[in-house]
C-alpha positions in Angstrom: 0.0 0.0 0.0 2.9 2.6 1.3 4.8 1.4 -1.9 1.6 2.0 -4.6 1.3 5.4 -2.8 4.8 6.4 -3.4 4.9 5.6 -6.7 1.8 7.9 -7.6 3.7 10.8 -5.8 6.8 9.9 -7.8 5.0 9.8 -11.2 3.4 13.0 -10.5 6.6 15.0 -9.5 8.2 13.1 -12.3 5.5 14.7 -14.9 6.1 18.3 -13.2 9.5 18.2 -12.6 11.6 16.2 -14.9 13.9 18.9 -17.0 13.0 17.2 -20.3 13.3 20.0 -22.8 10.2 20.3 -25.6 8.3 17.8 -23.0 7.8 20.4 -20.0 4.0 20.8 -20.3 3.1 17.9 -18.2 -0.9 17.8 -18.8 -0.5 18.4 -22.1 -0.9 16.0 -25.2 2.4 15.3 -26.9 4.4 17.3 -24.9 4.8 15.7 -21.0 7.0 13.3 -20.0 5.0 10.3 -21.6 5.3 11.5 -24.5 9.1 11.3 -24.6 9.3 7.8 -22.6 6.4 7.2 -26.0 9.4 8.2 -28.1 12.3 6.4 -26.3 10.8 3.3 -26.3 8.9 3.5 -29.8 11.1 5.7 -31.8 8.6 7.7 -33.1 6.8 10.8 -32.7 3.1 11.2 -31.7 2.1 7.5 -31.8 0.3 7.7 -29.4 -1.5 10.5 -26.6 -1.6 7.2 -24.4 1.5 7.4 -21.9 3.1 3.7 -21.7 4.7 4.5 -18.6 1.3 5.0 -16.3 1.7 1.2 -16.3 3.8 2.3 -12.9 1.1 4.5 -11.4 -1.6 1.7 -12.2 0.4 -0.6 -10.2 -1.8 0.8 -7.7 -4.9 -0.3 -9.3 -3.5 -3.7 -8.6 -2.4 -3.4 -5.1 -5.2 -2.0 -3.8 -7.2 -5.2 -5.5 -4.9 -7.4 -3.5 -6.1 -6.3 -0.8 -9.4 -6.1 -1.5 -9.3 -9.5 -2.4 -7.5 -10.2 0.9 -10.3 -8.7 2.6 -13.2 -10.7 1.0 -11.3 -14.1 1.6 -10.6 -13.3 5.5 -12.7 -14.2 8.3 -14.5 -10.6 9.0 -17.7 -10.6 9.2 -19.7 -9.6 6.0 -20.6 -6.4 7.7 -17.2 -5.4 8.4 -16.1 -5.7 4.9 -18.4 -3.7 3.3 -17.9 -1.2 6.5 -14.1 -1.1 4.8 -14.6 -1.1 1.7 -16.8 1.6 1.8 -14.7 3.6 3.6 -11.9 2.9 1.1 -14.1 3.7 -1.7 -15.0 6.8 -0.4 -11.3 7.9 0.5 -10.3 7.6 -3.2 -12.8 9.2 -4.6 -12.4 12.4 -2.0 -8.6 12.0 -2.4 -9.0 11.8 -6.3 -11.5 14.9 -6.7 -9.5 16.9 -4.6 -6.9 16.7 -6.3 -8.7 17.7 -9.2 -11.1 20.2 -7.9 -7.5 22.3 -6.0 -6.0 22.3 -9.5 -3.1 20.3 -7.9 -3.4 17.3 -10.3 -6.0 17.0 -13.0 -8.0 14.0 -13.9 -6.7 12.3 -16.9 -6.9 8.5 -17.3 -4.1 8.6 -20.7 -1.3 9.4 -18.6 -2.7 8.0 -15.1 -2.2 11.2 -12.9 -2.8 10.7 -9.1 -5.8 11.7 -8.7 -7.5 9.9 -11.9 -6.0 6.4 -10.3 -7.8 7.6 -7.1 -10.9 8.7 -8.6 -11.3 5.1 -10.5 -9.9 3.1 -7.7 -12.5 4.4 -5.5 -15.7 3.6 -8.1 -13.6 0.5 -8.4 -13.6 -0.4 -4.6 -17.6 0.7 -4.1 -18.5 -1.0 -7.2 -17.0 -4.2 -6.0 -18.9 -3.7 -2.6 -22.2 -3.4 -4.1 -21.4 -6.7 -5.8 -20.4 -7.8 -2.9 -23.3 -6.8 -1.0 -26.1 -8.3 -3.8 -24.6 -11.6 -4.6 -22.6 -13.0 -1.7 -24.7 -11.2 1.2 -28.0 -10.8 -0.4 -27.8 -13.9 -2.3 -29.5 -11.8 -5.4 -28.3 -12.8 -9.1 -26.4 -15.7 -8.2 -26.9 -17.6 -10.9 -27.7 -14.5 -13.6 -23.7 -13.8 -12.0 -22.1 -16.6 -13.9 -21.8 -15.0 -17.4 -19.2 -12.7 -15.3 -17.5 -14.5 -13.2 -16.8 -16.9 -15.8 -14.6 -13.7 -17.4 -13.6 -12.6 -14.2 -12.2 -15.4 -13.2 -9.5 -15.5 -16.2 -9.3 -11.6 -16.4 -5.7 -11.4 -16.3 -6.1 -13.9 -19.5 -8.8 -12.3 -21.6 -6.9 -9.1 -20.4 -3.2 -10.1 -22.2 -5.2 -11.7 -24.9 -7.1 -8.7 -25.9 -4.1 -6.2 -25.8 -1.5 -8.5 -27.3 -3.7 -8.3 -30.2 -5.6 -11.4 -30.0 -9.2 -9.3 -30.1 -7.9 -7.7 -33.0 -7.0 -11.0 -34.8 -10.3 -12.2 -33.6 -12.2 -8.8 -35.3 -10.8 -9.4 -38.6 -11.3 -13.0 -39.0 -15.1 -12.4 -37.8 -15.8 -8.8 -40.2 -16.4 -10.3 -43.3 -19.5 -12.3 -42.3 -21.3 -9.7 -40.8 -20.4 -7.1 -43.8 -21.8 -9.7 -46.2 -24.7 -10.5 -44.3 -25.8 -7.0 -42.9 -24.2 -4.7 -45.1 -28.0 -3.4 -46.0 -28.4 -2.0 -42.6 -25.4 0.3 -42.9 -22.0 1.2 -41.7 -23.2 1.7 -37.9 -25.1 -2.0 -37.7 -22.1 -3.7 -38.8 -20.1 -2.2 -36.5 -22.5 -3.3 -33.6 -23.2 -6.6 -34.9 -19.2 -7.3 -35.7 -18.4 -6.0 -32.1 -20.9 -8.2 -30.0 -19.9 -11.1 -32.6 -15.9 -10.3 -30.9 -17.0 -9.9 -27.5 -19.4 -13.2 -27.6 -16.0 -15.0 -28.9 -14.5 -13.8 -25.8 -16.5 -14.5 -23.7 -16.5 -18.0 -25.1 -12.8 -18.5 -25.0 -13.0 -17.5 -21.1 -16.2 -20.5 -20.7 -14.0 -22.9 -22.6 -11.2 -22.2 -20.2 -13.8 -22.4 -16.8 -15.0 -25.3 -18.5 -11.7 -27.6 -18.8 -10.8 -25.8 -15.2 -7.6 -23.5 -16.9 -7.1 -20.2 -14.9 -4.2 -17.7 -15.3 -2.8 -16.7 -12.1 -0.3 -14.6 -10.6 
């Protein structure tokens, strides 16, 4: 936890502070310190307003669902947990606004500032909750709850597959049917049909896996 928080201070100074010249502007497109990391590691300009190094300030997207998880699978009582999970929830998004609102750090999810990874952690953490709350407390759409946990529980899967390109593979070996089919109903209905065509293979890949019992783990 102390570790995710310091590197969220770290990659905030690092975007205000680091004596890059041309890249000095840290909140804006092209020309913060993402944008030359973008460059080192890509060799090319502009490719992308989409900073790879907030992969480090996301980090604490995933500590903080450690310990969520942690949470869940102790021995509290159900009460408790959502008692603490509210109350983290809460915490990030006051932290997150706060930042935004003082004009300290702005809210912008392409370069993962401070206070956007707060802001989303905390609708993360109260999201979760309310799950929590209506399907392992409440009992209420256990079974209608399947179709997602079958995803969730190979999410770090579907997860690499999708943004190692495998959802783009998927998409073009899946467009021409719908083209050919529905190509009457315009430019807009392909694209709708095409995308639920992708997501339903997804979603299948992740069943076959539950299925034959394969989970990705860290």
């Amino acid at each position: 936890m102390t570790l995710s928080l310091a590197i969220l201070l770290i990659m905030d100074l690092a975007y205000r502070f680091f004596p890059v010249e041309g890249f000095n502007q840290p909140w804006v497109a092209y020309q913060n310190l993402g944008a030359w990391a973008n460059i080192k590691i890509e060799g090319v300009e502009k490719t992308s307003i989409w900073a790879s190094i907030n992969a480090f300030s996301t980090i604490a997207h995933t500590v903080w669902g450690v310990l969520c998880g942690k949470l869940l699978m102790s021995s509290k009582p159900a009460g408790e947990k959502i008692k603490l999970l509210i109350i983290a929830g809460v915490a990030g998004l006051a932290i997150g606004y706060s930042l935004d609102l003082l004009n300290i750090t702005p809210i912008i999810k392409k370069i993962a500032t401070a206070s956007f990874v707060f802001t989303s952690g905390g609708y993360a953490i109260l999201a979760l909750t309310f799950s929590y709350w209506l399907i392992d407390v409440k009992k209420i759409f256990v079974n209608g709850s399947k179709m997602f946990r079958i995803v969730g529980m190979n999410c770090i899967f579907i997860y690499v597959f999708f943004e190692s390109g495998g959802a783009g593979l998927v998409y073009k070996i899946l467009t021409p049917f719908p083209t050919t089919v529905f190509s009457w109903a315009g430019e807009i209905t392909v694209g709708i049909i095409t995308s639920l065509m992708v997501w339903a293979s997804l979603w299948y890949l992740c069943y076959w896996l539950y299925k034959n019992k394969l989970f990705m783990k860290i």
